[in-house]
PyMOL Python script that loads the backbone (N, CA, C, O; Angstrom):
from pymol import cmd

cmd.read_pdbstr("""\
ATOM      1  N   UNK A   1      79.709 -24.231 -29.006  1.00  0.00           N
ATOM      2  CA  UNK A   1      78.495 -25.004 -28.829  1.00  0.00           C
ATOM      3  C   UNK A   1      78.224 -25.139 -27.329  1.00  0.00           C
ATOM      4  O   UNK A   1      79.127 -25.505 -26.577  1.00  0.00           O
ATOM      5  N   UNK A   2      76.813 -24.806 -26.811  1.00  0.00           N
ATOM      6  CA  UNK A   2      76.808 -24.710 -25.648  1.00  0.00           C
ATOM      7  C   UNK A   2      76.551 -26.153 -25.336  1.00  0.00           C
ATOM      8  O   UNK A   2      75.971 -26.980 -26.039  1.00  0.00           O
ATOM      9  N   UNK A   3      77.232 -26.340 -23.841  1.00  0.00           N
ATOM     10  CA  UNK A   3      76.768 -27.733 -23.470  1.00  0.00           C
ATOM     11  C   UNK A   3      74.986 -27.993 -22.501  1.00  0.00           C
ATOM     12  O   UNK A   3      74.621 -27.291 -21.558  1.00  0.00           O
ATOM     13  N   UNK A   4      74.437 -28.794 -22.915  1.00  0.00           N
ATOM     14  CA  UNK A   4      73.072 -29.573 -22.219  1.00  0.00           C
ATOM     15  C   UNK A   4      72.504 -29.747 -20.796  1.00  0.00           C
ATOM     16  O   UNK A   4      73.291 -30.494 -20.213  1.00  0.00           O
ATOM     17  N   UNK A   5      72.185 -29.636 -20.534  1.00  0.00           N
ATOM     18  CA  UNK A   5      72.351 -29.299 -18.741  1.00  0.00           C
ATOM     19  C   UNK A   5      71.225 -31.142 -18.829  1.00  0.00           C
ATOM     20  O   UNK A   5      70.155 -31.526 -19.299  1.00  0.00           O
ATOM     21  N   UNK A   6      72.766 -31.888 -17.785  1.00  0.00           N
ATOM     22  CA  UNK A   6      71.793 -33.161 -17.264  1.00  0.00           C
ATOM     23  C   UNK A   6      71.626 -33.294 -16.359  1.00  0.00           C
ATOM     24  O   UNK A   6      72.077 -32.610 -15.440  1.00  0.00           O
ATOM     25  N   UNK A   7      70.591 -34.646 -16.236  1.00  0.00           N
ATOM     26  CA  UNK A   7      70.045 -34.433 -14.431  1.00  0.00           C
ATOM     27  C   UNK A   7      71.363 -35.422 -13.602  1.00  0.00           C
ATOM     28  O   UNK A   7      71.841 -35.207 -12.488  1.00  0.00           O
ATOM     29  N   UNK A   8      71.678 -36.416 -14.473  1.00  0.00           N
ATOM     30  CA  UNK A   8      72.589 -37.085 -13.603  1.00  0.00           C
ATOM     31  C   UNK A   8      73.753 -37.015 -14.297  1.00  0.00           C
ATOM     32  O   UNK A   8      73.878 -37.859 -15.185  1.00  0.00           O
ATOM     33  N   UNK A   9      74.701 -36.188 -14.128  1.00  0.00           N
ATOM     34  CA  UNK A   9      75.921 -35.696 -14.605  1.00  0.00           C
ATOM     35  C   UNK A   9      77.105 -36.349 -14.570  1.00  0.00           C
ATOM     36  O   UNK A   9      77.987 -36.188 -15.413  1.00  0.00           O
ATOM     37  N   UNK A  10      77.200 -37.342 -13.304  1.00  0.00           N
ATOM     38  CA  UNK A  10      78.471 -38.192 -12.982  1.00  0.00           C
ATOM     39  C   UNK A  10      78.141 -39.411 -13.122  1.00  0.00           C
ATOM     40  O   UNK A  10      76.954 -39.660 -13.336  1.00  0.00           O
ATOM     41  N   UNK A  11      78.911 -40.264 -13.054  1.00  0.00           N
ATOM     42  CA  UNK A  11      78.949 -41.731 -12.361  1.00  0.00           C
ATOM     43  C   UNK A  11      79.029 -41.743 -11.445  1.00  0.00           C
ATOM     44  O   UNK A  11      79.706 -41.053 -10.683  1.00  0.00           O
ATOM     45  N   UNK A  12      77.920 -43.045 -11.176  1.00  0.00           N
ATOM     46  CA  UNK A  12      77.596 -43.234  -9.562  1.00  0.00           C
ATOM     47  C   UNK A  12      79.122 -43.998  -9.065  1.00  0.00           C
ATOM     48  O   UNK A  12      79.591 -45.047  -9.510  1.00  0.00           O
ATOM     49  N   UNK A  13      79.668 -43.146  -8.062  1.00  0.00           N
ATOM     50  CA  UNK A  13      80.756 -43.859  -7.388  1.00  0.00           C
ATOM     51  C   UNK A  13      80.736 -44.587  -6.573  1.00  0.00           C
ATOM     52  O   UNK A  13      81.855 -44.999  -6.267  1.00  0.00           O
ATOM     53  N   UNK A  14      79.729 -45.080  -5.885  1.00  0.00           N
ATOM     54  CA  UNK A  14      79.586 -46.032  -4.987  1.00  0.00           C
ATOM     55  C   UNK A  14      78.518 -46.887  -5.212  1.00  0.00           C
ATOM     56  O   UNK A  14      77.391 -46.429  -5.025  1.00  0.00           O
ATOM     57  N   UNK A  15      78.685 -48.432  -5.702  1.00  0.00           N
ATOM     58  CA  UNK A  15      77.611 -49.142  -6.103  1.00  0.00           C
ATOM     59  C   UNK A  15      77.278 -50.023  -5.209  1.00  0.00           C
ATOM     60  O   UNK A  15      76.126 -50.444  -5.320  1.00  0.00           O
ATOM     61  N   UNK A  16      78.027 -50.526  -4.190  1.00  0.00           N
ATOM     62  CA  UNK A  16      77.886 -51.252  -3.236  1.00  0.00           C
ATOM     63  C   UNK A  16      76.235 -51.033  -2.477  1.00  0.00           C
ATOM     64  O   UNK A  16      75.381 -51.911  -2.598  1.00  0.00           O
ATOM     65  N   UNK A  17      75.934 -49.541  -1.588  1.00  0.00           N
ATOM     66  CA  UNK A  17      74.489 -49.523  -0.891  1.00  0.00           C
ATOM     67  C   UNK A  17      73.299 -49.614  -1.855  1.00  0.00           C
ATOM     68  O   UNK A  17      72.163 -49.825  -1.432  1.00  0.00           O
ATOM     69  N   UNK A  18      73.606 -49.436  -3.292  1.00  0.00           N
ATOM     70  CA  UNK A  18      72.726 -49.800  -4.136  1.00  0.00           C
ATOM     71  C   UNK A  18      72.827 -51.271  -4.149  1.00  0.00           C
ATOM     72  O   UNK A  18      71.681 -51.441  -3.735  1.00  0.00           O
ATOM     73  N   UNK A  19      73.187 -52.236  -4.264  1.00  0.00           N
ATOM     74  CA  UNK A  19      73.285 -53.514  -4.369  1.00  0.00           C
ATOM     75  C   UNK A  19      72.616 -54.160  -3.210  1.00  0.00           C
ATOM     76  O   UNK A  19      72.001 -55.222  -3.303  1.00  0.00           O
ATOM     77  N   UNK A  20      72.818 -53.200  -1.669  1.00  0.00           N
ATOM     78  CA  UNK A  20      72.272 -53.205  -0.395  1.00  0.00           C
ATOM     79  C   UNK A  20      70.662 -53.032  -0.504  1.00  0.00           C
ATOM     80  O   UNK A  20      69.792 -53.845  -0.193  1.00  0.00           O
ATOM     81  N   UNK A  21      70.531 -51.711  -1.047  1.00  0.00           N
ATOM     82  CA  UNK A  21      68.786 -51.995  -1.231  1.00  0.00           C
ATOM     83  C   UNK A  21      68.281 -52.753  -1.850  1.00  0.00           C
ATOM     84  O   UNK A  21      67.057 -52.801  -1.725  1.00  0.00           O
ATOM     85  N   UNK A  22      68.757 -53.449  -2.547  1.00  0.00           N
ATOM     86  CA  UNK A  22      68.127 -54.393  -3.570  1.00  0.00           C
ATOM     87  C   UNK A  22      68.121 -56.140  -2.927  1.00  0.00           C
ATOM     88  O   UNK A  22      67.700 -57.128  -3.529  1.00  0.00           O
ATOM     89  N   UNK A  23      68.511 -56.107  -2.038  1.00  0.00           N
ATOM     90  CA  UNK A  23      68.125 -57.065  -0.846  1.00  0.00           C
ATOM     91  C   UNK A  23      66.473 -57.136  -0.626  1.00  0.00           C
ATOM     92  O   UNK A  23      65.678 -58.012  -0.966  1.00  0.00           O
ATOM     93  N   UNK A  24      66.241 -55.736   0.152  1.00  0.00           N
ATOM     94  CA  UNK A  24      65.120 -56.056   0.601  1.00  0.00           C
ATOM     95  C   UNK A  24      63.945 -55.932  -0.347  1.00  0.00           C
ATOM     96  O   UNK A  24      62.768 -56.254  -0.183  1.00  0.00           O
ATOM     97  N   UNK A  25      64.495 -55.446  -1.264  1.00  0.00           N
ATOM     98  CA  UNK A  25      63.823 -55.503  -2.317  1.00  0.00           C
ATOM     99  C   UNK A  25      63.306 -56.859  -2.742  1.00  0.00           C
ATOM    100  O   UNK A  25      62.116 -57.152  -2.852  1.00  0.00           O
ATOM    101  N   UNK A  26      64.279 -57.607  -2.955  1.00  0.00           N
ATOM    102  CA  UNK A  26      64.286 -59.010  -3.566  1.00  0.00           C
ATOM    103  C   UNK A  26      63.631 -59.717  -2.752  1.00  0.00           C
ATOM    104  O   UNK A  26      63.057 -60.624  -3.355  1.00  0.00           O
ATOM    105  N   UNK A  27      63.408 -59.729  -1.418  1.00  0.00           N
ATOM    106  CA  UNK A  27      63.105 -60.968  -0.241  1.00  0.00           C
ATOM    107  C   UNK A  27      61.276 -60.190  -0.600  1.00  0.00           C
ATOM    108  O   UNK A  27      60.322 -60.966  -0.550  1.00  0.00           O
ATOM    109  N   UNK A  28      61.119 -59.236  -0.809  1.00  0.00           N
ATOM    110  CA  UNK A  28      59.652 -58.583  -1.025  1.00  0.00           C
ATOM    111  C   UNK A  28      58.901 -59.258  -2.277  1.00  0.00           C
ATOM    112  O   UNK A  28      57.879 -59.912  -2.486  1.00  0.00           O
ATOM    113  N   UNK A  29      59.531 -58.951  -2.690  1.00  0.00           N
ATOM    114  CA  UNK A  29      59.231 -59.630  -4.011  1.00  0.00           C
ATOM    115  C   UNK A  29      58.849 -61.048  -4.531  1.00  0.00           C
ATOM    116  O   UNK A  29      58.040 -61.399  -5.390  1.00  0.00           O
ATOM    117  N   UNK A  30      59.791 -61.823  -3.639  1.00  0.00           N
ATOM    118  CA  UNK A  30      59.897 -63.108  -3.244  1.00  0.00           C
ATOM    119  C   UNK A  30      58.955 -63.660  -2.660  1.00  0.00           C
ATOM    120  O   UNK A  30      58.583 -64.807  -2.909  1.00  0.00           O
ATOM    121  N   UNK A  31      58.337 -62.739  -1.618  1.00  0.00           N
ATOM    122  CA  UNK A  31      57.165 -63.437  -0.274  1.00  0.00           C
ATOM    123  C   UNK A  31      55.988 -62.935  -1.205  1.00  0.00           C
ATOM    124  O   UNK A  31      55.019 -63.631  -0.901  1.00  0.00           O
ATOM    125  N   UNK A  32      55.672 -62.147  -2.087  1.00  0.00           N
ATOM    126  CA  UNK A  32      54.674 -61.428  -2.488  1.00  0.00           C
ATOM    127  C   UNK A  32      54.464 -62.645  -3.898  1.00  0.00           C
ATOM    128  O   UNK A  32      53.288 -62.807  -4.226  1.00  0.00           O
ATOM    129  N   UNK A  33      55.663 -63.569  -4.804  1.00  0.00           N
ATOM    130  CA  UNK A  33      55.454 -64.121  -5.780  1.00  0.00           C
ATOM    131  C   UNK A  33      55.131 -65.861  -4.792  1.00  0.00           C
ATOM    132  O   UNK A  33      54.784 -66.873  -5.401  1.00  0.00           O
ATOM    133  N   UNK A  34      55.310 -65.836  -3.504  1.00  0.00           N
ATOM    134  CA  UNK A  34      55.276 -67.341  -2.829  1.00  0.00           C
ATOM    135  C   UNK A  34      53.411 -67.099  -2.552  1.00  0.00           C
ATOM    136  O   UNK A  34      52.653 -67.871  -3.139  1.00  0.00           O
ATOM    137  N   UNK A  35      52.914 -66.161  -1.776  1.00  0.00           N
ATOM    138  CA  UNK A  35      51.698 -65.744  -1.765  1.00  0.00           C
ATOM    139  C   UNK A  35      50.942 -66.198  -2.857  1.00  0.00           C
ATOM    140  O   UNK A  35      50.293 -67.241  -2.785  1.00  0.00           O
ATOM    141  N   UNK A  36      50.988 -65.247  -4.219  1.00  0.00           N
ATOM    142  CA  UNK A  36      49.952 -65.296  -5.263  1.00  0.00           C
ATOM    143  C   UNK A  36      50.273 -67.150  -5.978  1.00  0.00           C
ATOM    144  O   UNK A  36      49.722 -68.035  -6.631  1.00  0.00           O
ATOM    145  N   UNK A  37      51.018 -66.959  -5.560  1.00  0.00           N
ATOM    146  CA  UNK A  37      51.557 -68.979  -5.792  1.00  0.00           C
ATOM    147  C   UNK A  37      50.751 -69.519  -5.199  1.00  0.00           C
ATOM    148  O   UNK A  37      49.717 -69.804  -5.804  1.00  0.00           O
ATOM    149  N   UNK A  38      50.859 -69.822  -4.024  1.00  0.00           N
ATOM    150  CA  UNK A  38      50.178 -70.529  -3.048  1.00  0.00           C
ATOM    151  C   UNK A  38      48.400 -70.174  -3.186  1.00  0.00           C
ATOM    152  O   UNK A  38      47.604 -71.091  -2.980  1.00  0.00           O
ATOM    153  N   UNK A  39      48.019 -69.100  -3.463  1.00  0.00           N
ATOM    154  CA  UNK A  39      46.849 -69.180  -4.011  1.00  0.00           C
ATOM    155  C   UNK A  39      46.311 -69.655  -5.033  1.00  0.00           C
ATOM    156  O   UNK A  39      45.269 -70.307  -4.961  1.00  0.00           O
ATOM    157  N   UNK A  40      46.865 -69.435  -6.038  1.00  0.00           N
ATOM    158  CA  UNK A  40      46.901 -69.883  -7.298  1.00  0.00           C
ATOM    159  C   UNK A  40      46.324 -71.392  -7.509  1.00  0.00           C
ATOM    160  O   UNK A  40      45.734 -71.369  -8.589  1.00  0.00           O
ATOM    161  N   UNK A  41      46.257 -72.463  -7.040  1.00  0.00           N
ATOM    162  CA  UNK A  41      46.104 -73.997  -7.239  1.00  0.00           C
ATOM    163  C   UNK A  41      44.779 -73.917  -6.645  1.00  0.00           C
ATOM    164  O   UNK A  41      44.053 -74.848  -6.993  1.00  0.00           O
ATOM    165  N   UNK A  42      44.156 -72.924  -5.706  1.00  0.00           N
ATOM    166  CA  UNK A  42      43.084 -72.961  -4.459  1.00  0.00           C
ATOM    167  C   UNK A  42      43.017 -73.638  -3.624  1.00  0.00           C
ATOM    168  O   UNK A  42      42.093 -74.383  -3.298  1.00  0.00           O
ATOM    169  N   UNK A  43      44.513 -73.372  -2.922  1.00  0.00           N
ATOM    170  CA  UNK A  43      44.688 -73.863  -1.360  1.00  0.00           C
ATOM    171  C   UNK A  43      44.249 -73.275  -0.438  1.00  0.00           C
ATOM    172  O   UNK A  43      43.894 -73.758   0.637  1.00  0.00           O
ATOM    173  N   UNK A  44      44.223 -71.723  -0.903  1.00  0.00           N
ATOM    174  CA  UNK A  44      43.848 -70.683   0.126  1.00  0.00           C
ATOM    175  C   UNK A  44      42.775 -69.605  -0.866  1.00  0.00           C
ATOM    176  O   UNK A  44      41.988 -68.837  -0.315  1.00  0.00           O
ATOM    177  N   UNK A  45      42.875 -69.682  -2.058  1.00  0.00           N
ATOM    178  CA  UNK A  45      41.972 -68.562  -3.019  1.00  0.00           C
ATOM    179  C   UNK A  45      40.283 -68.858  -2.144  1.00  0.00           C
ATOM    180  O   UNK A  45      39.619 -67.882  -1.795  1.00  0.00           O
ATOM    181  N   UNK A  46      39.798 -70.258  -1.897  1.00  0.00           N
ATOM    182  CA  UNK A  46      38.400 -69.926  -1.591  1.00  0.00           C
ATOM    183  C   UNK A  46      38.126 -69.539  -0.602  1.00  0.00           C
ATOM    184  O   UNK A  46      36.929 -69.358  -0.375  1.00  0.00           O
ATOM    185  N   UNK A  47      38.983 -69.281   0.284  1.00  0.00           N
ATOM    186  CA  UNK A  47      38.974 -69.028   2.190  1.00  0.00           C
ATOM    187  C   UNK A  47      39.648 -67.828   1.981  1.00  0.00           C
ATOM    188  O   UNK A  47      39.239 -67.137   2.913  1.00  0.00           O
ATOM    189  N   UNK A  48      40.413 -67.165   1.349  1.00  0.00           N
ATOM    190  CA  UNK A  48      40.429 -65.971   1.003  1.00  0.00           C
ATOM    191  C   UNK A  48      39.665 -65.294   0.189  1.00  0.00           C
ATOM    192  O   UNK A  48      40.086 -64.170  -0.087  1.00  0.00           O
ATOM    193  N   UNK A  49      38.987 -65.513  -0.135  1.00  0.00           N
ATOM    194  CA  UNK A  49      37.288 -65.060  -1.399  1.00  0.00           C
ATOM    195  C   UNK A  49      36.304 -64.726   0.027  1.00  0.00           C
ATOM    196  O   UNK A  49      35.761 -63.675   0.365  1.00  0.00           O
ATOM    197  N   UNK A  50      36.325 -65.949   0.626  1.00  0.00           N
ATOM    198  CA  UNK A  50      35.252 -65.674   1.758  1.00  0.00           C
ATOM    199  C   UNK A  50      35.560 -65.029   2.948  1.00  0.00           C
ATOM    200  O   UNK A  50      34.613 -64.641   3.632  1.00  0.00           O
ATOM    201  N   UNK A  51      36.593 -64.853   3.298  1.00  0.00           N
ATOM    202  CA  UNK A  51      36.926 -64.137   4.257  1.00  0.00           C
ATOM    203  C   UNK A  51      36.737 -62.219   3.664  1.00  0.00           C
ATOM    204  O   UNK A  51      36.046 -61.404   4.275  1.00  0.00           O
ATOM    205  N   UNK A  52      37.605 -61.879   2.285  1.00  0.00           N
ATOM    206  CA  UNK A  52      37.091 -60.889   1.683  1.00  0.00           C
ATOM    207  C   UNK A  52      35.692 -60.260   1.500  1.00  0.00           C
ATOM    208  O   UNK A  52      35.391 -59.076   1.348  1.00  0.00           O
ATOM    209  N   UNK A  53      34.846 -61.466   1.561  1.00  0.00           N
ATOM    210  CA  UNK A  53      33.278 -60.876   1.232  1.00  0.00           C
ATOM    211  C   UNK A  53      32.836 -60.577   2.757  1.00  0.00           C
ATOM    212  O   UNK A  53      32.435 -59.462   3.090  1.00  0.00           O
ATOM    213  N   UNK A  54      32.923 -61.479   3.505  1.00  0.00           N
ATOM    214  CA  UNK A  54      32.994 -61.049   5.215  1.00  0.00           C
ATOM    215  C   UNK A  54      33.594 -59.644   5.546  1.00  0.00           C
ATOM    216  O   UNK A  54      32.973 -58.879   6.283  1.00  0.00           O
ATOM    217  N   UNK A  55      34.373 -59.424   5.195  1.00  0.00           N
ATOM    218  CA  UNK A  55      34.880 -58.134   5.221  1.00  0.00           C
ATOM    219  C   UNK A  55      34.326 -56.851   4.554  1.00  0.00           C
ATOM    220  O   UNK A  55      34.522 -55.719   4.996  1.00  0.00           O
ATOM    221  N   UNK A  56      33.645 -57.136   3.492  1.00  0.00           N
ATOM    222  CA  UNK A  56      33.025 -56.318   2.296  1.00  0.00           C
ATOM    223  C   UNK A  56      34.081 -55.513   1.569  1.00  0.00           C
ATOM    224  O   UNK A  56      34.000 -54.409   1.031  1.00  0.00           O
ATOM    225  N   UNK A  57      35.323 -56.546   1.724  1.00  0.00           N
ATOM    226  CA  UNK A  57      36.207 -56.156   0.060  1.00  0.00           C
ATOM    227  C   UNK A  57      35.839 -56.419  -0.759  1.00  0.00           C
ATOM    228  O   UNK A  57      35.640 -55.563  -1.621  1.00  0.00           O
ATOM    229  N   UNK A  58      35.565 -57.603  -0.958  1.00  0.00           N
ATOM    230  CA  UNK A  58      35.080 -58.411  -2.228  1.00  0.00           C
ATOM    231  C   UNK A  58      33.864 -58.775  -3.044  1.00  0.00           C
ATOM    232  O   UNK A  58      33.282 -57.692  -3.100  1.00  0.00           O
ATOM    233  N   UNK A  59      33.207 -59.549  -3.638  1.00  0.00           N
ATOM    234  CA  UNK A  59      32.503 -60.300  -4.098  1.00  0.00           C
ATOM    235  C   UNK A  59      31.473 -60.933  -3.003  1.00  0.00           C
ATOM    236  O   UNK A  59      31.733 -60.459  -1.897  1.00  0.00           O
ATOM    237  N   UNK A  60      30.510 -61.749  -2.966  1.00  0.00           N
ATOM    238  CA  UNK A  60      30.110 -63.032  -2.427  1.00  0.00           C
ATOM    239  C   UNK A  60      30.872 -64.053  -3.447  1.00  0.00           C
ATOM    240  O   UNK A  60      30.947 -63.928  -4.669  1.00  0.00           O
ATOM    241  N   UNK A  61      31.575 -65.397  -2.409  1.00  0.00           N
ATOM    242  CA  UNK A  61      32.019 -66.511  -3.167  1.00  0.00           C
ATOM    243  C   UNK A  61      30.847 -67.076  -3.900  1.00  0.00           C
ATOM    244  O   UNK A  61      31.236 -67.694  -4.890  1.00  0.00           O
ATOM    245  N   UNK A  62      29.200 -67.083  -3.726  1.00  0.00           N
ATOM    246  CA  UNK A  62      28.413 -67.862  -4.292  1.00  0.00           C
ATOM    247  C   UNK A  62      27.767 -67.336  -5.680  1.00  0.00           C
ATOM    248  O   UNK A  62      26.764 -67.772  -6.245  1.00  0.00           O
ATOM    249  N   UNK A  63      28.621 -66.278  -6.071  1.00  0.00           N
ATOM    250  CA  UNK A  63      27.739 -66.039  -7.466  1.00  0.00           C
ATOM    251  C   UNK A  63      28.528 -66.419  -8.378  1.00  0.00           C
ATOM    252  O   UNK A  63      29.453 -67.225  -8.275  1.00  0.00           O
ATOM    253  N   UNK A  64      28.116 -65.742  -9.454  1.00  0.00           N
ATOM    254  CA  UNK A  64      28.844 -66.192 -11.157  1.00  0.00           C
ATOM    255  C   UNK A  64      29.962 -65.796 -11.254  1.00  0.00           C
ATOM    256  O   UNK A  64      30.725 -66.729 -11.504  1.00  0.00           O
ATOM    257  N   UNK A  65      30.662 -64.436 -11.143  1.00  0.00           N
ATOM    258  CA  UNK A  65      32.037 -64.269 -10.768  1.00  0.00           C
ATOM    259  C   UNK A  65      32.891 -65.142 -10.383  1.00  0.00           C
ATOM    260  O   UNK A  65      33.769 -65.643 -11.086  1.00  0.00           O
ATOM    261  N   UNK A  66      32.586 -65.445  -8.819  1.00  0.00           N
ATOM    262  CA  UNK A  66      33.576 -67.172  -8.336  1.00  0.00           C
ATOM    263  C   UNK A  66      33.540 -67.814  -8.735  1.00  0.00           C
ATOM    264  O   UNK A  66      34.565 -68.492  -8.810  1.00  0.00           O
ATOM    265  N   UNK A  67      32.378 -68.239  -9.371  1.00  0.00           N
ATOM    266  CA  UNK A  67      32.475 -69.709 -10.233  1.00  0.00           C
ATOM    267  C   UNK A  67      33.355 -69.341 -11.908  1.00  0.00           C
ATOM    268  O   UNK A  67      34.275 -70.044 -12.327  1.00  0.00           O
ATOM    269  N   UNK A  68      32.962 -68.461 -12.439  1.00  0.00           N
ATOM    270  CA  UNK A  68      33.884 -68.118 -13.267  1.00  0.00           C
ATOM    271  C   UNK A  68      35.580 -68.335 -13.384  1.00  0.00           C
ATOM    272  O   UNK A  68      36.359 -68.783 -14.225  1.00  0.00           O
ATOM    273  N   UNK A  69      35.677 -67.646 -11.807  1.00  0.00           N
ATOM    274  CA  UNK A  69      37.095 -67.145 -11.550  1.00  0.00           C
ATOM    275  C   UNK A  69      37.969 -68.538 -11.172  1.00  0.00           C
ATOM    276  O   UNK A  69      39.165 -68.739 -11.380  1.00  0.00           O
ATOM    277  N   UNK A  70      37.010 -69.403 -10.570  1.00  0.00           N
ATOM    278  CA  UNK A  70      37.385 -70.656 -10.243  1.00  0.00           C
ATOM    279  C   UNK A  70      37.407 -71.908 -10.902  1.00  0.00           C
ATOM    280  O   UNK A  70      37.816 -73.040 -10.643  1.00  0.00           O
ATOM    281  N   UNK A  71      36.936 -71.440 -11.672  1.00  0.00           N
ATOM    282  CA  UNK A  71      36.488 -73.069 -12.796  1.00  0.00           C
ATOM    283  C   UNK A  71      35.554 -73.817 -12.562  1.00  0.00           C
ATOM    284  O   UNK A  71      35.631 -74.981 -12.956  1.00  0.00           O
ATOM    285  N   UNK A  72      34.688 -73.477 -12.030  1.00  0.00           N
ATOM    286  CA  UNK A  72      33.376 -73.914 -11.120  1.00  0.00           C
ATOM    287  C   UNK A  72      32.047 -73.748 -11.973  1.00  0.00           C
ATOM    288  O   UNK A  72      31.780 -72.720 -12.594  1.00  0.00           O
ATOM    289  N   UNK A  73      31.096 -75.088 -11.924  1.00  0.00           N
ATOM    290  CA  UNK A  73      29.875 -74.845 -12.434  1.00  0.00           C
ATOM    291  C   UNK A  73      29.391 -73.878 -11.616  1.00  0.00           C
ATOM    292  O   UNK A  73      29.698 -73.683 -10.440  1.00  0.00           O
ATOM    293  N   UNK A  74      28.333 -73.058 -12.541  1.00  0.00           N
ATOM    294  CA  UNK A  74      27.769 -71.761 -12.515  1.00  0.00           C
ATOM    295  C   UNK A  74      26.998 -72.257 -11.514  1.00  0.00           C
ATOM    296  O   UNK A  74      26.925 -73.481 -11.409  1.00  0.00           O
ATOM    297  N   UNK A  75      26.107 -71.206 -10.370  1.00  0.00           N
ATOM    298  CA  UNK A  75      25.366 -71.399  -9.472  1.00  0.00           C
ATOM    299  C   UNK A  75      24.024 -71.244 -10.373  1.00  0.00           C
ATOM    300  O   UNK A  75      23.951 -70.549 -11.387  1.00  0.00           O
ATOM    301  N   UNK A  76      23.056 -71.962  -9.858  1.00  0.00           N
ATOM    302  CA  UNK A  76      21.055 -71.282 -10.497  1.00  0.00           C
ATOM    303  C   UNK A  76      21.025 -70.290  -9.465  1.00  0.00           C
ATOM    304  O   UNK A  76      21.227 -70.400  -8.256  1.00  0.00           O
ATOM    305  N   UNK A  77      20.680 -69.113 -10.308  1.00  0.00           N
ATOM    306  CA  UNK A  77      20.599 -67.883  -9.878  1.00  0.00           C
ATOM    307  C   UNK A  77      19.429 -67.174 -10.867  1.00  0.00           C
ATOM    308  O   UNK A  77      19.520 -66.870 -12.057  1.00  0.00           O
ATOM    309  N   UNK A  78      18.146 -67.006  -9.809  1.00  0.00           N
ATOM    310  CA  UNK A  78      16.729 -66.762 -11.079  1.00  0.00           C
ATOM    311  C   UNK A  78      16.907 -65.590 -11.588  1.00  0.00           C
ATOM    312  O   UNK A  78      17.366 -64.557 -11.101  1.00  0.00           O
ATOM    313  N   UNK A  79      16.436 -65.883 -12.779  1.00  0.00           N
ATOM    314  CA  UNK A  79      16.843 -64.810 -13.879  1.00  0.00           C
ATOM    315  C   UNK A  79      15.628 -63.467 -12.538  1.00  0.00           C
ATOM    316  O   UNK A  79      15.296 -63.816 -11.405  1.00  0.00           O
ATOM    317  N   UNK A  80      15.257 -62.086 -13.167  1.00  0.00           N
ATOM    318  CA  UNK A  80      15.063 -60.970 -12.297  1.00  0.00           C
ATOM    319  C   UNK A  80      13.455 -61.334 -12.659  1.00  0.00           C
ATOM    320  O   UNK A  80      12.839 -61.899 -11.756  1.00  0.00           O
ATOM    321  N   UNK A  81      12.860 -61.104 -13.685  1.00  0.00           N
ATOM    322  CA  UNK A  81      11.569 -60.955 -14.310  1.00  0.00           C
ATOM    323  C   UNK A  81      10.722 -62.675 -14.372  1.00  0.00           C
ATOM    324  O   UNK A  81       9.618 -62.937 -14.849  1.00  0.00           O
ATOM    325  N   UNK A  82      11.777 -63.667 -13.667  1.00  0.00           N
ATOM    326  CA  UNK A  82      10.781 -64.984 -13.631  1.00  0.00           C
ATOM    327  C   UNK A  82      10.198 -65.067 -12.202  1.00  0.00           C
ATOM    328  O   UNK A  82      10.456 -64.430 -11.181  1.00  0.00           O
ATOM    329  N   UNK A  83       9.440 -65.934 -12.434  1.00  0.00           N
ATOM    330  CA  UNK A  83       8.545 -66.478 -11.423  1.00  0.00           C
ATOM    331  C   UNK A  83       9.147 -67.625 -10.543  1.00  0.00           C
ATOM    332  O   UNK A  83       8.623 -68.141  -9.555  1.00  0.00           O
ATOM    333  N   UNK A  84      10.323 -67.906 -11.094  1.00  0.00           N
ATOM    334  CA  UNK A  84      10.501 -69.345  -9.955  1.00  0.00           C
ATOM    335  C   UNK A  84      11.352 -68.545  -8.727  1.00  0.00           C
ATOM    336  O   UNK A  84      11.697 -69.156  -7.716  1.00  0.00           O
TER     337      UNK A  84
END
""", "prot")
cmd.dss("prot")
cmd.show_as("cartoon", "prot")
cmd.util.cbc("prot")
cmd.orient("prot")
């Protein structure tokens, strides 16, 4: 019976520099879950909304989207075909 050809054939003999990358891994991960945190309550989400639209990443903070996204009464925004 012929044998299978695999990609990883041995055991890894040294687990230690793997345990090493997973440091900076973790502290990344960490600053990236303290971030979307700290936005999250809107300490920084509406000054980051507006700074984004300044930039033309984003949205404008004043339409239906933000208020959506925020929990915010809807802005009056005239419908296209009225007169007011």
């Amino acid at each position: 019976m012929a044998r299978t050809y695999k990609i990883l054939h041995r055991r890894w003999r040294v687990k230690r520099p793997l345990y090493w990358a997973m440091l900076p891994e973790l502290a990344l991960t960490i600053a990236v879950l303290v971030l979307f945190g700290i936005q999250q309550p809107d300490l920084f989400r509406s000054l980051f909304w507006r700074i984004g639209y300044e930039l033309r990443m984003n949205s404008n903070p004043n339409i239906i989207l933000y208020a959506y996204a925020n929990h915010q009464p809807l802005p009056k925004i005239p419908f296209v075909w009225s007169r007011e």
